[in-house]
Backbone atoms as SQL, in Angstrom:
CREATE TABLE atoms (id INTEGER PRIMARY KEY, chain TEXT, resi INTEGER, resn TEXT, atom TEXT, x REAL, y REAL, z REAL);
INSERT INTO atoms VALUES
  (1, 'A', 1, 'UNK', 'N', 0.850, -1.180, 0.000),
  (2, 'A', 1, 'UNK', 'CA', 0.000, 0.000, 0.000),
  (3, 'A', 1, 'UNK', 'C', 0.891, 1.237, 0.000),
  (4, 'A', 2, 'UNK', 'N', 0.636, 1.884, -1.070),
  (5, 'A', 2, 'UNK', 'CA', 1.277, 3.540, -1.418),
  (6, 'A', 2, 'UNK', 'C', 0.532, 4.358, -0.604),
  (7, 'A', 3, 'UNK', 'N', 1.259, 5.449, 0.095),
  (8, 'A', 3, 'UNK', 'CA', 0.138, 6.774, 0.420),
  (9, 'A', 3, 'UNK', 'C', 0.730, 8.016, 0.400),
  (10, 'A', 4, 'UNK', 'N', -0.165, 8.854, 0.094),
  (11, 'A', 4, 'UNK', 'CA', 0.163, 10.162, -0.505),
  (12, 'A', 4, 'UNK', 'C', -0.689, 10.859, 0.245),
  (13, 'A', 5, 'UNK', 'N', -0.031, 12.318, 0.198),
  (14, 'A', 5, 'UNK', 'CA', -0.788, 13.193, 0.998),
  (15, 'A', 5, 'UNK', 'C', -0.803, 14.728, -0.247),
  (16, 'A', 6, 'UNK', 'N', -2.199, 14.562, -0.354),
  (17, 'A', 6, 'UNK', 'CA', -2.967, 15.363, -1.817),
  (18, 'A', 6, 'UNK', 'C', -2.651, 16.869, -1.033),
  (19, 'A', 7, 'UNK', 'N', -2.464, 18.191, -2.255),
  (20, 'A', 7, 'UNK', 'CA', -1.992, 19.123, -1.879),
  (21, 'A', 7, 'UNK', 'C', -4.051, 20.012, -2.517),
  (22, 'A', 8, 'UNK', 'N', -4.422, 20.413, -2.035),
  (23, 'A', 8, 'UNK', 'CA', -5.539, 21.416, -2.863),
  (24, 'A', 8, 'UNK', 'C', -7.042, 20.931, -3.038),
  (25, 'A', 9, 'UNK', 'N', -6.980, 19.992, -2.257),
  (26, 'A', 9, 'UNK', 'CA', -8.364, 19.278, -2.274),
  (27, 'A', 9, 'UNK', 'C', -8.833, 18.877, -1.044),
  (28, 'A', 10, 'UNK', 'N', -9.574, 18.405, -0.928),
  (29, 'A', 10, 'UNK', 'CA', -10.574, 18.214, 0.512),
  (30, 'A', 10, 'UNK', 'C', -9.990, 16.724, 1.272),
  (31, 'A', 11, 'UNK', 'N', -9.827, 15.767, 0.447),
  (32, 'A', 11, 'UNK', 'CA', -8.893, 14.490, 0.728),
  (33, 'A', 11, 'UNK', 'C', -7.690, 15.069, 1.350),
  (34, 'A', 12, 'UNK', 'N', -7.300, 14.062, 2.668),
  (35, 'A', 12, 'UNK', 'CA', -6.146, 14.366, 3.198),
  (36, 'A', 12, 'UNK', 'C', -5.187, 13.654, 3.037),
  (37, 'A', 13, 'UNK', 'N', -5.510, 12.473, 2.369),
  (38, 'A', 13, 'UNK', 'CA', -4.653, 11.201, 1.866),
  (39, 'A', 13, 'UNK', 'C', -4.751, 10.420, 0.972),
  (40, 'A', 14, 'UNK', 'N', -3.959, 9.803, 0.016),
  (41, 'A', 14, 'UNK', 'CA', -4.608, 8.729, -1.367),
  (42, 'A', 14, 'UNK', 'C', -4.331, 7.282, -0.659),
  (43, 'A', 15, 'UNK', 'N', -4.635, 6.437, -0.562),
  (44, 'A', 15, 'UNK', 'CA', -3.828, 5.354, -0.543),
  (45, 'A', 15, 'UNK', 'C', -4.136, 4.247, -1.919),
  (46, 'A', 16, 'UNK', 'N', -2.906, 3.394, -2.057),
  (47, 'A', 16, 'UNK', 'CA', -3.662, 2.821, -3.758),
  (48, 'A', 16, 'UNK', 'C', -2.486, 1.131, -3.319),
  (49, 'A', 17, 'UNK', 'N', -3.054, 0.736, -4.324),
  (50, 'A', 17, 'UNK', 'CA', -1.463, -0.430, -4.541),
  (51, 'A', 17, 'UNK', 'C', -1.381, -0.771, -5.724),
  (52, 'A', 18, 'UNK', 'N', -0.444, -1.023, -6.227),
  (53, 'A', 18, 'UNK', 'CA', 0.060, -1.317, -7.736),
  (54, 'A', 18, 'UNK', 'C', 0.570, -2.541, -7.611),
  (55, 'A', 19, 'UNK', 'N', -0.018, -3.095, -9.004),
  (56, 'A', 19, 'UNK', 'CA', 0.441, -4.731, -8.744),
  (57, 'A', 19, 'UNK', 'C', 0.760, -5.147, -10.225),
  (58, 'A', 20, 'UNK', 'N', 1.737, -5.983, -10.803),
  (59, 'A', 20, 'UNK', 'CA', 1.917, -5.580, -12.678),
  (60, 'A', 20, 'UNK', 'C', 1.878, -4.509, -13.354),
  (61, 'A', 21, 'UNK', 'N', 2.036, -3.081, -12.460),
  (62, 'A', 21, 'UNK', 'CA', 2.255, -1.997, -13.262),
  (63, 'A', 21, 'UNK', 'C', 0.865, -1.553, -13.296),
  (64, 'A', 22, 'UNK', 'N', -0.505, -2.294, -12.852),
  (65, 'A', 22, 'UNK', 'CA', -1.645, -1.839, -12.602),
  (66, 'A', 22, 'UNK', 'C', -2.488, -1.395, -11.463),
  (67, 'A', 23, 'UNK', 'N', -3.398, -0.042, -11.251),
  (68, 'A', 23, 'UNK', 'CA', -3.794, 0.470, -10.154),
  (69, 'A', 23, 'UNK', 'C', -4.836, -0.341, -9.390),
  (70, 'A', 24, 'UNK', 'N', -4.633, -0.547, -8.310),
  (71, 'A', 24, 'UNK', 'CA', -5.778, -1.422, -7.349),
  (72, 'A', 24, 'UNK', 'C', -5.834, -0.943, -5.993),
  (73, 'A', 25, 'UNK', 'N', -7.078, -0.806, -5.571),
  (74, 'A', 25, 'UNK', 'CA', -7.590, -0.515, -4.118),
  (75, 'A', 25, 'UNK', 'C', -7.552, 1.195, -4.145),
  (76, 'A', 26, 'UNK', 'N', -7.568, 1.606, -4.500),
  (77, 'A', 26, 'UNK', 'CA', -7.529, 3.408, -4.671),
  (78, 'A', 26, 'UNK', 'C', -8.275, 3.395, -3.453),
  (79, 'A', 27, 'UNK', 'N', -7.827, 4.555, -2.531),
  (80, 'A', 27, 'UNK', 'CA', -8.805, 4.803, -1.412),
  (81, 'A', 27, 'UNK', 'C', -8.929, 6.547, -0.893),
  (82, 'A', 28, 'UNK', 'N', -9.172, 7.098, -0.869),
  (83, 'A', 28, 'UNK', 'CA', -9.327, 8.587, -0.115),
  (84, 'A', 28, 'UNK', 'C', -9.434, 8.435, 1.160),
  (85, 'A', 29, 'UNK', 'N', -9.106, 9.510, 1.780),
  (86, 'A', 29, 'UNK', 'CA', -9.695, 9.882, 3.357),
  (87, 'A', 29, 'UNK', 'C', -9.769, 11.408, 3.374),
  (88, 'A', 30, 'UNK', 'N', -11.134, 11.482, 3.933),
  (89, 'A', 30, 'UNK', 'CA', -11.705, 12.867, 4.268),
  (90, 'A', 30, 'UNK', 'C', -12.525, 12.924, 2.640),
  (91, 'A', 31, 'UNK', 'N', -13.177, 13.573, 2.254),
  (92, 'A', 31, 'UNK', 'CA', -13.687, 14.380, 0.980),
  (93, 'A', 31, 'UNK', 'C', -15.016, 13.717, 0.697),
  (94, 'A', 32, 'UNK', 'N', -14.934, 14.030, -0.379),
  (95, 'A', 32, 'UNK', 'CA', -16.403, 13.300, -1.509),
  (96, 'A', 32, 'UNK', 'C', -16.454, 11.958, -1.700),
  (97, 'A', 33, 'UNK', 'N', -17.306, 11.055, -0.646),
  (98, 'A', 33, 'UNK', 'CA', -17.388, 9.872, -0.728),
  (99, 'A', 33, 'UNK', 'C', -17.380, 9.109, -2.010),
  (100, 'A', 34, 'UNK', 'N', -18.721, 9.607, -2.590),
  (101, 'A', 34, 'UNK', 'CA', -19.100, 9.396, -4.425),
  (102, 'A', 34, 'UNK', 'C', -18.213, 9.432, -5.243),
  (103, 'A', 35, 'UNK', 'N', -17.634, 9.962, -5.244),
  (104, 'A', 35, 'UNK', 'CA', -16.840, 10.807, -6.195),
  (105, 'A', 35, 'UNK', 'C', -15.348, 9.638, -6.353),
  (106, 'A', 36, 'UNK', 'N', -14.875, 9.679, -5.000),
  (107, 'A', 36, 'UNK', 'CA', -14.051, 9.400, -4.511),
  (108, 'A', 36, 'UNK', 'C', -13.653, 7.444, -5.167),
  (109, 'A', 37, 'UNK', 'N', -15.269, 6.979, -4.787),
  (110, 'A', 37, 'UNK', 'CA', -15.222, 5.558, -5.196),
  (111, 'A', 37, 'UNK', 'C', -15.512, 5.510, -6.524),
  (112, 'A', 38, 'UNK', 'N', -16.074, 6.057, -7.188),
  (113, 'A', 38, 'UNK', 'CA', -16.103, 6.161, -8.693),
  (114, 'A', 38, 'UNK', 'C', -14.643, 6.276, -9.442),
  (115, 'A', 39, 'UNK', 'N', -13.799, 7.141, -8.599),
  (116, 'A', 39, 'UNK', 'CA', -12.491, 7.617, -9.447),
  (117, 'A', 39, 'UNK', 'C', -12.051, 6.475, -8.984),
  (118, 'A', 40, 'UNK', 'N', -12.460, 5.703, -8.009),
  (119, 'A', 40, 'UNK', 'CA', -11.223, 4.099, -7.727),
  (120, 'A', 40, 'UNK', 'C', -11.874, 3.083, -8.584),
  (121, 'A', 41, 'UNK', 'N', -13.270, 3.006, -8.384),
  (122, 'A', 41, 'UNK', 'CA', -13.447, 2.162, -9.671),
  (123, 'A', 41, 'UNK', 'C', -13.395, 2.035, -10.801),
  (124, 'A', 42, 'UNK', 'N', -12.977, 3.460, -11.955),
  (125, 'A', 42, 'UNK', 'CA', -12.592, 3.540, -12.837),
  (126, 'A', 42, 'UNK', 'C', -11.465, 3.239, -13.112),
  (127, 'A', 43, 'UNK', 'N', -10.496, 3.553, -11.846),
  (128, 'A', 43, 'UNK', 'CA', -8.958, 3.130, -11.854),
  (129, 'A', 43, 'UNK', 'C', -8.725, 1.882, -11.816),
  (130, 'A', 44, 'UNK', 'N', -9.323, 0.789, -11.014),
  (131, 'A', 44, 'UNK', 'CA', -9.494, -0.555, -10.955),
  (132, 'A', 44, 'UNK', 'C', -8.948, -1.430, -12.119),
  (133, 'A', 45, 'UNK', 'N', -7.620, -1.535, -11.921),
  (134, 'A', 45, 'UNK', 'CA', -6.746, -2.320, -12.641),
  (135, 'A', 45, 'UNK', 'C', -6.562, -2.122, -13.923),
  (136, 'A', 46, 'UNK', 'N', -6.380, -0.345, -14.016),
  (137, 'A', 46, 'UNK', 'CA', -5.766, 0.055, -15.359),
  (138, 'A', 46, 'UNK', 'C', -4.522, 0.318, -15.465),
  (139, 'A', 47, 'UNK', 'N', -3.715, 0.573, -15.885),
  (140, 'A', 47, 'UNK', 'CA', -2.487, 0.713, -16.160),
  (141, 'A', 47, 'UNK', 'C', -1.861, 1.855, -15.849),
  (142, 'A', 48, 'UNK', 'N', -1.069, 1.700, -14.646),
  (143, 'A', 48, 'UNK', 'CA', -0.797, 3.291, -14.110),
  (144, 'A', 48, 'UNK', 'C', -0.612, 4.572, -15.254),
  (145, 'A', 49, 'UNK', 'N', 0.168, 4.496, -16.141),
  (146, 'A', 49, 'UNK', 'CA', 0.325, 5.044, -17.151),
  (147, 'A', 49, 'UNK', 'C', -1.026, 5.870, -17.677),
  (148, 'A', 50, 'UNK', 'N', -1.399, 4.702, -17.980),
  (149, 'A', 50, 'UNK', 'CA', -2.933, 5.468, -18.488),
  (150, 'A', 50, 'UNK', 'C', -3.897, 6.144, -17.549),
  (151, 'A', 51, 'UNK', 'N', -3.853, 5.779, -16.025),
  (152, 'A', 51, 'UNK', 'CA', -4.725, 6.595, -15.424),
  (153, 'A', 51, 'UNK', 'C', -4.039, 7.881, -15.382),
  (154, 'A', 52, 'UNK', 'N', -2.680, 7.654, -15.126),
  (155, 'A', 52, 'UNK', 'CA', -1.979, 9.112, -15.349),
  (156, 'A', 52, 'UNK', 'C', -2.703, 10.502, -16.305),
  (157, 'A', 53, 'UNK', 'N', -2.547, 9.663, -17.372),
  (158, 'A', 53, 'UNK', 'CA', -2.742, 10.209, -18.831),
  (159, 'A', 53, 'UNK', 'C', -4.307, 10.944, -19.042),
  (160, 'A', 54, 'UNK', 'N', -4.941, 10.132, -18.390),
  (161, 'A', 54, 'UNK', 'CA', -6.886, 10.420, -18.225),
  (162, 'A', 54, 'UNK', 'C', -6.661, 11.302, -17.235),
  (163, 'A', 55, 'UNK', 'N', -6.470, 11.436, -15.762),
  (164, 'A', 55, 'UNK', 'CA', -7.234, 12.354, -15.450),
  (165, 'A', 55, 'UNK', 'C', -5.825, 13.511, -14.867),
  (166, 'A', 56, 'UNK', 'N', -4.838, 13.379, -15.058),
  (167, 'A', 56, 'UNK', 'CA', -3.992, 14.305, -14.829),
  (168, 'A', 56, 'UNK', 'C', -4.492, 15.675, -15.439),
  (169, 'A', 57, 'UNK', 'N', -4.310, 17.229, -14.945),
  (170, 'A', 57, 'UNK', 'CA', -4.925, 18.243, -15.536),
  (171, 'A', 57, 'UNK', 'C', -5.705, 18.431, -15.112),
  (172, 'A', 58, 'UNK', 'N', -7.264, 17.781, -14.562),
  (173, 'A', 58, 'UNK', 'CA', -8.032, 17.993, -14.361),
  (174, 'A', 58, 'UNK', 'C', -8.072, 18.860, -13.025),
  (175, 'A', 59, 'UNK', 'N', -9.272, 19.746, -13.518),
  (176, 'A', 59, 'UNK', 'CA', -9.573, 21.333, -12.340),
  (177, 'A', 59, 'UNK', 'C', -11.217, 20.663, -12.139),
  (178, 'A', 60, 'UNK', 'N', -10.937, 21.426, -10.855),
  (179, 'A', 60, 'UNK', 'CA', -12.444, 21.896, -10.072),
  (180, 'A', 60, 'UNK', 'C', -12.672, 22.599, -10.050),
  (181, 'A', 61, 'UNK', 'N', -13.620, 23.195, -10.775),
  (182, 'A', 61, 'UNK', 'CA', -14.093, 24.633, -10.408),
  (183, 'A', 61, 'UNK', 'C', -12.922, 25.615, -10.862),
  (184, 'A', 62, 'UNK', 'N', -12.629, 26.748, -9.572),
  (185, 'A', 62, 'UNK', 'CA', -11.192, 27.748, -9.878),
  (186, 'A', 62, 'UNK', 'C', -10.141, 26.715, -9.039),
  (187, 'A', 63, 'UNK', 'N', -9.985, 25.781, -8.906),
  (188, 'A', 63, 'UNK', 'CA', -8.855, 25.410, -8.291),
  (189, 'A', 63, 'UNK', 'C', -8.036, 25.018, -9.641),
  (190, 'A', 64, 'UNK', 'N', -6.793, 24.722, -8.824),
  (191, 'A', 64, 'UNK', 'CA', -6.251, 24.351, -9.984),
  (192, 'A', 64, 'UNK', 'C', -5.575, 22.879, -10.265),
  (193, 'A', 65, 'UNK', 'N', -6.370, 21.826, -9.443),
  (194, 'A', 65, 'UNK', 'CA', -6.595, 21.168, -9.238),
  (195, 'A', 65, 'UNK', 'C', -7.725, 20.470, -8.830),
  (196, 'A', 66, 'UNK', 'N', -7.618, 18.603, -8.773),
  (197, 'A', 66, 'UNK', 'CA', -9.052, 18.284, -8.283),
  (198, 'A', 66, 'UNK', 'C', -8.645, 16.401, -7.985),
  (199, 'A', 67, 'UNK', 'N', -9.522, 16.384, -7.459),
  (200, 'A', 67, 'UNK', 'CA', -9.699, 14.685, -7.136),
  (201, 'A', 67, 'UNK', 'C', -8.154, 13.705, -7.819),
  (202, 'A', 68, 'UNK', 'N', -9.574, 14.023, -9.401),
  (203, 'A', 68, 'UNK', 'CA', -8.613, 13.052, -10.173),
  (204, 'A', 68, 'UNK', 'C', -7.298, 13.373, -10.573),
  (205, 'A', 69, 'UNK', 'N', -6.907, 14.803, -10.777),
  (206, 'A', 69, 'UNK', 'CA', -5.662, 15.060, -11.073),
  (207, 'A', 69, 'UNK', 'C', -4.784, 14.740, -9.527),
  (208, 'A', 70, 'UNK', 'N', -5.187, 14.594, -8.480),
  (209, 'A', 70, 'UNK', 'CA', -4.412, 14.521, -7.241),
  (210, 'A', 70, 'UNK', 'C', -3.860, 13.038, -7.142),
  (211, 'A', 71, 'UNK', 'N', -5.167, 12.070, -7.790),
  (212, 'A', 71, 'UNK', 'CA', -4.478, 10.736, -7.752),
  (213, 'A', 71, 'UNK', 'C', -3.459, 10.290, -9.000),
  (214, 'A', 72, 'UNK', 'N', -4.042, 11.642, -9.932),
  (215, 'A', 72, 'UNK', 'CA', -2.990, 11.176, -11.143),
  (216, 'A', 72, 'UNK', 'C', -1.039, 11.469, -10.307),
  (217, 'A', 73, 'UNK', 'N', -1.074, 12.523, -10.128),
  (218, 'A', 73, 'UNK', 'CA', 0.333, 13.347, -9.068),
  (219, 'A', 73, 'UNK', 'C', 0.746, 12.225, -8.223),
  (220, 'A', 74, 'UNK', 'N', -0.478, 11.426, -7.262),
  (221, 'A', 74, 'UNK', 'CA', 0.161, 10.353, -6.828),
  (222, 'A', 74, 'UNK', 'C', 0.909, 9.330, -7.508),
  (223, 'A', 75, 'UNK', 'N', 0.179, 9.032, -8.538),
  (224, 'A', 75, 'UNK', 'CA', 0.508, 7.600, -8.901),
  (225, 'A', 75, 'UNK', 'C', 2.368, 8.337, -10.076),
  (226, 'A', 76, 'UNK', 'N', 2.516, 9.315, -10.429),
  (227, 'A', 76, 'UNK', 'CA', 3.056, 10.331, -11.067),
  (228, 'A', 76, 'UNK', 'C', 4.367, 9.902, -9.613),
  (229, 'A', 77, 'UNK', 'N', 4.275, 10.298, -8.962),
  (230, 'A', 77, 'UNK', 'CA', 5.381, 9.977, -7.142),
  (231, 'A', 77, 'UNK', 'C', 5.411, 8.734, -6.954),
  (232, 'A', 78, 'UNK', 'N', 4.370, 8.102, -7.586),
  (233, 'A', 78, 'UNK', 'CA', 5.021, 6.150, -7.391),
  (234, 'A', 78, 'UNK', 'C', 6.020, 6.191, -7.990),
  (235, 'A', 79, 'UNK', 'N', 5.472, 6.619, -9.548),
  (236, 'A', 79, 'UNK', 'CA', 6.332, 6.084, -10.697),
  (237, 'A', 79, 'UNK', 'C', 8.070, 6.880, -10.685);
């Protein structure tokens, strides 16, 4: 288990594990429950690379950041 501590978002922590180079168990603490398990089940044993690639960039609102770009940054500090 990896864990990261997200800079600009409501989550105070990622935790994930990588197994063949693919993302599994994605988890948040603190934030948008919904949100939160949707972005892990989409991640659910894709290819770090590519989750990178999908949601890295992504903004909320005026931030300049968000969810998915925070787990992209994580998995971005695995690699």
């Amino acid at each position: 288990m990896y864990s990261y501590t997200p800079r600009g978002i409501c989550a105070t922590q990622i935790d994930f594990d990588i197994k063949d180079g693919c993302v599994h168990n994605v988890s948040f603490t603190r934030g948008c429950p919904g949100n939160h398990l949707g972005l892990a089940a989409l991640a659910e044993g894709m290819p770090v690379r590519d989750v990178i690639t999908r949601l890295e960039g992504i903004r909320c609102g005026e931030r300049d950041t968000s969810c998915p770009d925070q787990l992209a940054q994580a998995l971005k500090a695995y690699v």
